[in-house]
DRENDO-1510 file (C-alpha; in Angstrom, 1 decimal, always signed):
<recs>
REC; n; res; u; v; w
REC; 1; UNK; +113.4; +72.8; +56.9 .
REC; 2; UNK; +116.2; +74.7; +55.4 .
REC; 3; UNK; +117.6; +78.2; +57.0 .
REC; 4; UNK; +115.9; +80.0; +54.0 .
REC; 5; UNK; +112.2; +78.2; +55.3 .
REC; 6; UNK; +113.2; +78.8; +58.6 .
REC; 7; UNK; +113.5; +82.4; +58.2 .
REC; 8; UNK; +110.1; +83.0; +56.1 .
REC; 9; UNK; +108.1; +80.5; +59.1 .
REC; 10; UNK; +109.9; +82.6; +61.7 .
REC; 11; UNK; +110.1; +85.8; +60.4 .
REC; 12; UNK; +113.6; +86.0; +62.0 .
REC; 13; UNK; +117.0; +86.8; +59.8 .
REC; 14; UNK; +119.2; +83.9; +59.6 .
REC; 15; UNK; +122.1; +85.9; +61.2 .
REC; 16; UNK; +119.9; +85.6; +64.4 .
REC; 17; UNK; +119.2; +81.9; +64.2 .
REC; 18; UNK; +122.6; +80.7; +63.3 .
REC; 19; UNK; +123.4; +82.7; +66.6 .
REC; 20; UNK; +121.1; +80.9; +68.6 .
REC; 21; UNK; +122.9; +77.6; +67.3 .
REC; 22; UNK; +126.2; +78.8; +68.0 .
REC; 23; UNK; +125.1; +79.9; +71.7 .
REC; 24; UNK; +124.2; +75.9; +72.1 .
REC; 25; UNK; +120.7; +77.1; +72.5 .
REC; 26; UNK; +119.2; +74.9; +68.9 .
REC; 27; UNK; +121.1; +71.8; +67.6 .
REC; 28; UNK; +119.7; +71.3; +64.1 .
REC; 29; UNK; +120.8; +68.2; +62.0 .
REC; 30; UNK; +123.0; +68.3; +59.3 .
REC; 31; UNK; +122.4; +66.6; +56.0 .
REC; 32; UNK; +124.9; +64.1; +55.4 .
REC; 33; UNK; +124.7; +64.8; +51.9 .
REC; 34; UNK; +125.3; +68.2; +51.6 .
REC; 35; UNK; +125.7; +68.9; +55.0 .
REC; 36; UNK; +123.8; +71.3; +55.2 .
REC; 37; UNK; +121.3; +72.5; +58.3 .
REC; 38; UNK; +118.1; +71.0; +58.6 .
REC; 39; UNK; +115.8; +72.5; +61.3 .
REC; 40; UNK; +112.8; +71.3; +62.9 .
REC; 41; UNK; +109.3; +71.8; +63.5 .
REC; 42; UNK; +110.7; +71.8; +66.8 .
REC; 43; UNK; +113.4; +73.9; +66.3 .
REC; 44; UNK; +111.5; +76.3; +64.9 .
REC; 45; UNK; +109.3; +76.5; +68.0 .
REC; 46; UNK; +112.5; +77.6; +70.0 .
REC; 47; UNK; +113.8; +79.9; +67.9 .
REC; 48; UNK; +110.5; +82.1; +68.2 .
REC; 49; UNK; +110.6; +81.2; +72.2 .
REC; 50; UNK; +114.3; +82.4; +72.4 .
REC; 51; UNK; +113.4; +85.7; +70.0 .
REC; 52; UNK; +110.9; +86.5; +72.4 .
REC; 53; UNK; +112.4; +86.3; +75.4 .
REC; 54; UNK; +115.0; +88.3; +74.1 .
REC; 55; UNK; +113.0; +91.2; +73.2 .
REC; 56; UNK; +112.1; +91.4; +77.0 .
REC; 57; UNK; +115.7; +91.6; +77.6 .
REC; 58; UNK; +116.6; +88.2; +79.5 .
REC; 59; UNK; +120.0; +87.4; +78.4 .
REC; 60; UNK; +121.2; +83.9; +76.8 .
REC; 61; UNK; +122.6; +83.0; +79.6 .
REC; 62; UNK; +119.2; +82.7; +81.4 .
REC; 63; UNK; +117.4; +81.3; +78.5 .
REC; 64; UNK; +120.1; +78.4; +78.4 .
REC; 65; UNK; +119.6; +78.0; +82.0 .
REC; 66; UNK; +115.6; +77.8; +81.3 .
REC; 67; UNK; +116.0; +75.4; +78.6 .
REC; 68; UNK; +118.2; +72.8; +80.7 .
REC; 69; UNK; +116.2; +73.2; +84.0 .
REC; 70; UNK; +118.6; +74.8; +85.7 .
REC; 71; UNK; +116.5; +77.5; +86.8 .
REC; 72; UNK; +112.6; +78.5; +86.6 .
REC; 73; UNK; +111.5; +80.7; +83.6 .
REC; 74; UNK; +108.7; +82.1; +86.1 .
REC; 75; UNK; +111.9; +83.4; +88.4 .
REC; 76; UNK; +114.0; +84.3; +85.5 .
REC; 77; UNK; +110.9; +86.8; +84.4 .
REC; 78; UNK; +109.8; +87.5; +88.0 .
REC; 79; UNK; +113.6; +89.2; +88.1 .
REC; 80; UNK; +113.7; +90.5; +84.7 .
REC; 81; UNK; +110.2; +92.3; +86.2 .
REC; 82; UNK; +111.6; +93.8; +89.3 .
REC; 83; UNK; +114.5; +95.4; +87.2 .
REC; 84; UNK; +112.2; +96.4; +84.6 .
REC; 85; UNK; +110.2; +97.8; +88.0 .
REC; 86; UNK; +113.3; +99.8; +89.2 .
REC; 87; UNK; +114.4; +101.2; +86.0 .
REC; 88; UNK; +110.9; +102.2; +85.3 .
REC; 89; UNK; +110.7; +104.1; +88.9 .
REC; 90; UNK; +113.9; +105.6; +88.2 .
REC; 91; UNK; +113.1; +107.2; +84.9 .
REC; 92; UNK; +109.7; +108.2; +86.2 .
REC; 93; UNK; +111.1; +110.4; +89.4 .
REC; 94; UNK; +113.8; +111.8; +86.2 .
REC; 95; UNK; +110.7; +112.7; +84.2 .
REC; 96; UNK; +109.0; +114.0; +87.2 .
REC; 97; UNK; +112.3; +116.0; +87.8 .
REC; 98; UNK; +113.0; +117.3; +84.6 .
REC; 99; UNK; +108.6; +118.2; +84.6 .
REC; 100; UNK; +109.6; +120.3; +87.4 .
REC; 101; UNK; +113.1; +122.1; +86.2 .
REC; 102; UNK; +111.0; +123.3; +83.2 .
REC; 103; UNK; +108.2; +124.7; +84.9 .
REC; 104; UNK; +111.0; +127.0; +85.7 .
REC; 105; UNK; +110.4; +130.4; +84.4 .
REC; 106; UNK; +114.7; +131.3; +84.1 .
REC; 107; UNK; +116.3; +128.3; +83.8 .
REC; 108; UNK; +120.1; +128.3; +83.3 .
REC; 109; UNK; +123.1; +126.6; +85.1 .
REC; 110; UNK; +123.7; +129.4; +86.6 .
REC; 111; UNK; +120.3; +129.7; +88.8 .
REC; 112; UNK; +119.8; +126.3; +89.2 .
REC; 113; UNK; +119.4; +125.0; +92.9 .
REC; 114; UNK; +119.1; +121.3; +93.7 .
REC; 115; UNK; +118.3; +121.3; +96.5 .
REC; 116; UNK; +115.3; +123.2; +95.8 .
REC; 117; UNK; +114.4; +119.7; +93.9 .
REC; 118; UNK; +116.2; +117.5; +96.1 .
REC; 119; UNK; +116.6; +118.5; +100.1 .
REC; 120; UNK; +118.3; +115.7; +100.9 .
REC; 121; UNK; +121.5; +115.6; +98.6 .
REC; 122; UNK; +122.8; +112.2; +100.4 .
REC; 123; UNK; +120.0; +109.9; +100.2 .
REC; 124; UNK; +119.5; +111.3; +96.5 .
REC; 125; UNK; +123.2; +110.1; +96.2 .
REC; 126; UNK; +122.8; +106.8; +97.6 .
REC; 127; UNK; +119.8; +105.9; +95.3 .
REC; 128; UNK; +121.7; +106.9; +92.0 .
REC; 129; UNK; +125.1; +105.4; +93.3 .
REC; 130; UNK; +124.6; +103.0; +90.2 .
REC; 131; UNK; +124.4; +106.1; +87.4 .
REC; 132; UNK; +127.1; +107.8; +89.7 .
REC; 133; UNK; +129.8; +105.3; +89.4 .
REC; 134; UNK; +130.1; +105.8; +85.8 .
REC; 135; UNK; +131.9; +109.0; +87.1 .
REC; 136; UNK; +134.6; +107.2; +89.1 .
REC; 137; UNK; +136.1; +105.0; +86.2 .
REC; 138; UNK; +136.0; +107.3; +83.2 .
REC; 139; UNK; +139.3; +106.2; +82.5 .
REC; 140; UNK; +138.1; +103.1; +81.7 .
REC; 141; UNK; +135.9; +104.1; +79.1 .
REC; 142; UNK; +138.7; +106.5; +77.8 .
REC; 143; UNK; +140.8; +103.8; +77.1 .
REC; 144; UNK; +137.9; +102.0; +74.9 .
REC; 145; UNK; +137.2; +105.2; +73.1 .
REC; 146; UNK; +137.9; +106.2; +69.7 .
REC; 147; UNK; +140.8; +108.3; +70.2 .
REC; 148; UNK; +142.4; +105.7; +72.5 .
REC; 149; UNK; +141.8; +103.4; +68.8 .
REC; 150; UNK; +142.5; +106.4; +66.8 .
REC; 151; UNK; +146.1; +106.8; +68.9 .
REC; 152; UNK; +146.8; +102.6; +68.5 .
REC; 153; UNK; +146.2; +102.4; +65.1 .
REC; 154; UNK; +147.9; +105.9; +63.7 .
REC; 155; UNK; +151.0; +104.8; +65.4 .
REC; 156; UNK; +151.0; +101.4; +64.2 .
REC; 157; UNK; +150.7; +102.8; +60.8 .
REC; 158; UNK; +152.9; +105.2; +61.4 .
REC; 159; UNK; +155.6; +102.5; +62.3 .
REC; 160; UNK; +154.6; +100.4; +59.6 .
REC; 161; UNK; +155.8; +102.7; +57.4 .
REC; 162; UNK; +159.1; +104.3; +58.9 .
REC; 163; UNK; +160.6; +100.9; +58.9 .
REC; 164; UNK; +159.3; +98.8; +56.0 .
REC; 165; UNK; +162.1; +100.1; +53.8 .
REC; 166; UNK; +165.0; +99.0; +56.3 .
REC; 167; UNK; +163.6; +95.8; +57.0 .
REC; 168; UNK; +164.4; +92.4; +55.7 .
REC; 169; UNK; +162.7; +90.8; +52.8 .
REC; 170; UNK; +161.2; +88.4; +55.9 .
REC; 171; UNK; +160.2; +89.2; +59.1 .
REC; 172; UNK; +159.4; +86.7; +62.2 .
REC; 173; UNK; +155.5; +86.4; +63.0 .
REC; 174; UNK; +155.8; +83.6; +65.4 .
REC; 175; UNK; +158.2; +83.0; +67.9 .
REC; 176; UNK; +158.6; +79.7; +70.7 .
REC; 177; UNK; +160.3; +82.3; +73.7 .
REC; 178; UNK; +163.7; +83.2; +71.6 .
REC; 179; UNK; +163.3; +81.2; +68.2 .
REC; 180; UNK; +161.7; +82.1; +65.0 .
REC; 181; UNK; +159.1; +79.7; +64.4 .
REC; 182; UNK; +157.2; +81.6; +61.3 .
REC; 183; UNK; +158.2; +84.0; +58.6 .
REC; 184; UNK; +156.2; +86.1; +56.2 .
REC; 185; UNK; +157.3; +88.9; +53.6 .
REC; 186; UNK; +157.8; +92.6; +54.9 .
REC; 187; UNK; +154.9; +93.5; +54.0 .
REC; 188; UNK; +153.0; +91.5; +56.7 .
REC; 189; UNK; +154.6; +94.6; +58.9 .
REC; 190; UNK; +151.5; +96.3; +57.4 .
REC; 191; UNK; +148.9; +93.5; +59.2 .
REC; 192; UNK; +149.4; +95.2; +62.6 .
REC; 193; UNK; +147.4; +98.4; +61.9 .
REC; 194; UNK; +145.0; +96.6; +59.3 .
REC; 195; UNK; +143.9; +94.4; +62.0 .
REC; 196; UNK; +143.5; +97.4; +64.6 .
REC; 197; UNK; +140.5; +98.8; +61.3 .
REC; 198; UNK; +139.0; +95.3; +61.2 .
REC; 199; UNK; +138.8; +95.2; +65.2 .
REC; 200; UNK; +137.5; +98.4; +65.6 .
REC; 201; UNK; +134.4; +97.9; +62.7 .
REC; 202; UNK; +134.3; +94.0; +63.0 .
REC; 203; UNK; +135.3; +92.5; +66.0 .
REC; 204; UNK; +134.0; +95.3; +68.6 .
REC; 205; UNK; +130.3; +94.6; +67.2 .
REC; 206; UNK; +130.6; +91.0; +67.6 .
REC; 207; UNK; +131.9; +91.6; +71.5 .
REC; 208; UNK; +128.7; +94.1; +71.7 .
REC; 209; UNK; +126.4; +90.9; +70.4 .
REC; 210; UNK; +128.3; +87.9; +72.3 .
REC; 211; UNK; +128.1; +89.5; +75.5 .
REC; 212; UNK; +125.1; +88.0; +77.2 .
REC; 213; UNK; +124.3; +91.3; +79.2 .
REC; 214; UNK; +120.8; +93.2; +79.8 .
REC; 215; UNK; +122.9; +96.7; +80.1 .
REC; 216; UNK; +123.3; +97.5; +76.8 .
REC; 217; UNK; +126.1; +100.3; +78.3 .
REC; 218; UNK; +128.0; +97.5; +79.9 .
REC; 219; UNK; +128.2; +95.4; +76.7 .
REC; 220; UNK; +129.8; +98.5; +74.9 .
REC; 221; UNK; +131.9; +99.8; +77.9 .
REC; 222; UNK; +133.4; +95.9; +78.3 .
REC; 223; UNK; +133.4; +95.4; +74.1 .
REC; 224; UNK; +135.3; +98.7; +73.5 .
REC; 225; UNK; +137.3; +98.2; +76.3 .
REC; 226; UNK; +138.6; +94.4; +74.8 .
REC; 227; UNK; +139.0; +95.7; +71.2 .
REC; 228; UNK; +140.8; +98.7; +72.4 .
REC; 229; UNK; +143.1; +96.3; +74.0 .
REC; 230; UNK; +143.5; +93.9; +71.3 .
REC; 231; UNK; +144.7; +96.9; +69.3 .
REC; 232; UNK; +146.7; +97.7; +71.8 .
REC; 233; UNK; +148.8; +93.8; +71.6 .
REC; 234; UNK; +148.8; +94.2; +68.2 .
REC; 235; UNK; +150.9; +97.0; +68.2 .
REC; 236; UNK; +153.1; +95.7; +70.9 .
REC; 237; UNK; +153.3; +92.7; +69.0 .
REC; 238; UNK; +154.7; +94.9; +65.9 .
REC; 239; UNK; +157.0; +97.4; +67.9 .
REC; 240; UNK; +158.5; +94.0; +69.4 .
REC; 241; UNK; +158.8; +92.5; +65.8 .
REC; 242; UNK; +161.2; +95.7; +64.9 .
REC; 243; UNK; +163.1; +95.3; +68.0 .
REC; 244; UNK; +163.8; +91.8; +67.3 .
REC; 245; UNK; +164.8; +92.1; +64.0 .
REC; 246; UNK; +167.8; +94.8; +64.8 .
REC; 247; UNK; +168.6; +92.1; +68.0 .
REC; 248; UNK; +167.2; +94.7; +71.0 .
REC; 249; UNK; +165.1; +92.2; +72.6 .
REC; 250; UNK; +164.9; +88.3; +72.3 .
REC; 251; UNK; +162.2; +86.5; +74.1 .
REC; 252; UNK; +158.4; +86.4; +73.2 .
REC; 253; UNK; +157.6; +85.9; +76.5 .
REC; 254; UNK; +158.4; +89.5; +77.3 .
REC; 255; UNK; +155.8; +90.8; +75.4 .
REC; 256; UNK; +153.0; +88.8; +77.1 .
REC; 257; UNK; +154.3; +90.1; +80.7 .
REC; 258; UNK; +154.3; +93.6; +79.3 .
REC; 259; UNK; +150.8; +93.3; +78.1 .
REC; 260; UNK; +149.7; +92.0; +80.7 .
REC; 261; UNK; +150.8; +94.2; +83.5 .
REC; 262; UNK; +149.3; +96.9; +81.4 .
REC; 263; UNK; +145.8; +95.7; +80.5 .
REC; 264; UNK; +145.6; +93.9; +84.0 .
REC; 265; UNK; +146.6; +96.9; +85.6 .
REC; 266; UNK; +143.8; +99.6; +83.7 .
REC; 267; UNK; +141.3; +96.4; +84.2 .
REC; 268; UNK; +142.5; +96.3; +88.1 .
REC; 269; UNK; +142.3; +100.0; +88.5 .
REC; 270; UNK; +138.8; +100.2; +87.2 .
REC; 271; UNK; +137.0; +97.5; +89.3 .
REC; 272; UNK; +138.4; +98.9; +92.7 .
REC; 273; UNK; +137.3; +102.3; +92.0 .
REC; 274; UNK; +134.3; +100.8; +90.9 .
REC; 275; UNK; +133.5; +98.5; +94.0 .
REC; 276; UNK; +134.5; +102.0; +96.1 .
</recs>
């Protein structure tokens, strides 16, 4: 069967198969005339397995795992349950809470006393200690936001533009520690911030679909938290470029230490506060 046959017998877009393939999870042949795909009866079979496992929200990771034997699908889904379980209790005492808060004839900020609702302000603590940590490492979701991108990209444009006129007719791209080992044109200077657009509306959603997470908030908190940062060494990269050019700074390999400490050290920040 070809991907077009695939999607009618399926029902599935091909965007979500091919992904399936390049998560390991099919292995169709390939034609060895045209080369193209050709799936199976079998294949098929998987793909509409996979789909619908993943509409209960078990991640690839698990499915993989079920495929190879490496673990029991009855486990997998007797987990996936008891999660589904605890975020359904969860939401139901917040309805019941919210039921009770509008039954409230005046009901501002103001008058509002919790622990009319909720006597015993520690325990009710402890059991949302999950939804409460969000709290302790805004930071870290500041620095994946849009105006953290917004920031990256205006001043890489920004710098793109003050110095194109001064600059050589080639720049250095690629460097082995002090040497040149690539050139482009000037106008390459102008890559930096184009790449920090195509991250932010390409590359994040990709991040958001690779990572194998059922927390859809995770997957955006750790996506926009990794294109933000590529942003981030591609301006670094450019500022360095400049520097290099008018002989400031030499070695590549003081770029990578610089980015590093800096990422590592938001990344660092954020996981202690967040095991706190």
């Amino acid at each position: 069967m070809t991907i077009k046959e695939m999607e009618d017998k399926t029902g599935l877009n091909r965007s979500s198969i091919r992904f399936y393939e390049k998560e390991g999870l099919i292995s169709p042949d390939r034609n060895k005339k045209n080369g193209y795909r050709e799936y199976t009866n079998q294949d098929m079979k998987d793909i509409q397995k996979i789909a619908y496992l993943r509409t209960l929200g078990i991640s690839i990771e698990d499915i993989s795992y079920a495929m190879q034997g490496k673990k029991s699908l009855k486990d997998i889904i007797q987990k996936r349950r008891e999660t589904l379980d605890t975020d359904m209790l969860d939401a139901e005492n917040a309805k019941s809470i919210c039921e009770q808060l509008l039954r409230e004839k005046e009901l501002s900020y103001e008058n509002l006393d919790i622990t009319a609702y909720t006597p015993e302000t520690s325990e009710y603590w402890e059991q949302n200690k999950q939804l409460l940590k969000v709290d302790t490492v805004s930071f870290f979701y500041l620095w994946g936001g849009f105006l953290i991108w917004l920031l990256i990209t205006g001043v890489s444009l920004f710098t793109a533009f003050l110095v194109y006129p001064n600059l050589p007719d080639y720049i250095p791209i690629q460097w082995n520690k002090t040497q040149v080992s690539s050139l482009a044109g000037k106008t390459f200077i102008f890559f930096y911030p184009l790449v920090c657009l195509i991250t932010r509306f390409g590359l994040r959603f990709c991040l958001r679909w690779k990572i194998a997470s059922n927390n859809q908030h995770i997957n955006e908190t750790v996506s926009d938290y990794l294109s933000n940062s590529f942003c981030f060494v591609m301006l670094s990269v450019e500022i360095f470029t400049i520097l290099f050019i008018h002989g400031y700074v030499q070695n590549i390999v003081l770029l990578f230490v610089f980015d590093s400490i800096v990422l590592l050290g938001i990344l660092v920040r954020a996981l202690i506060k967040l095991s706190s």
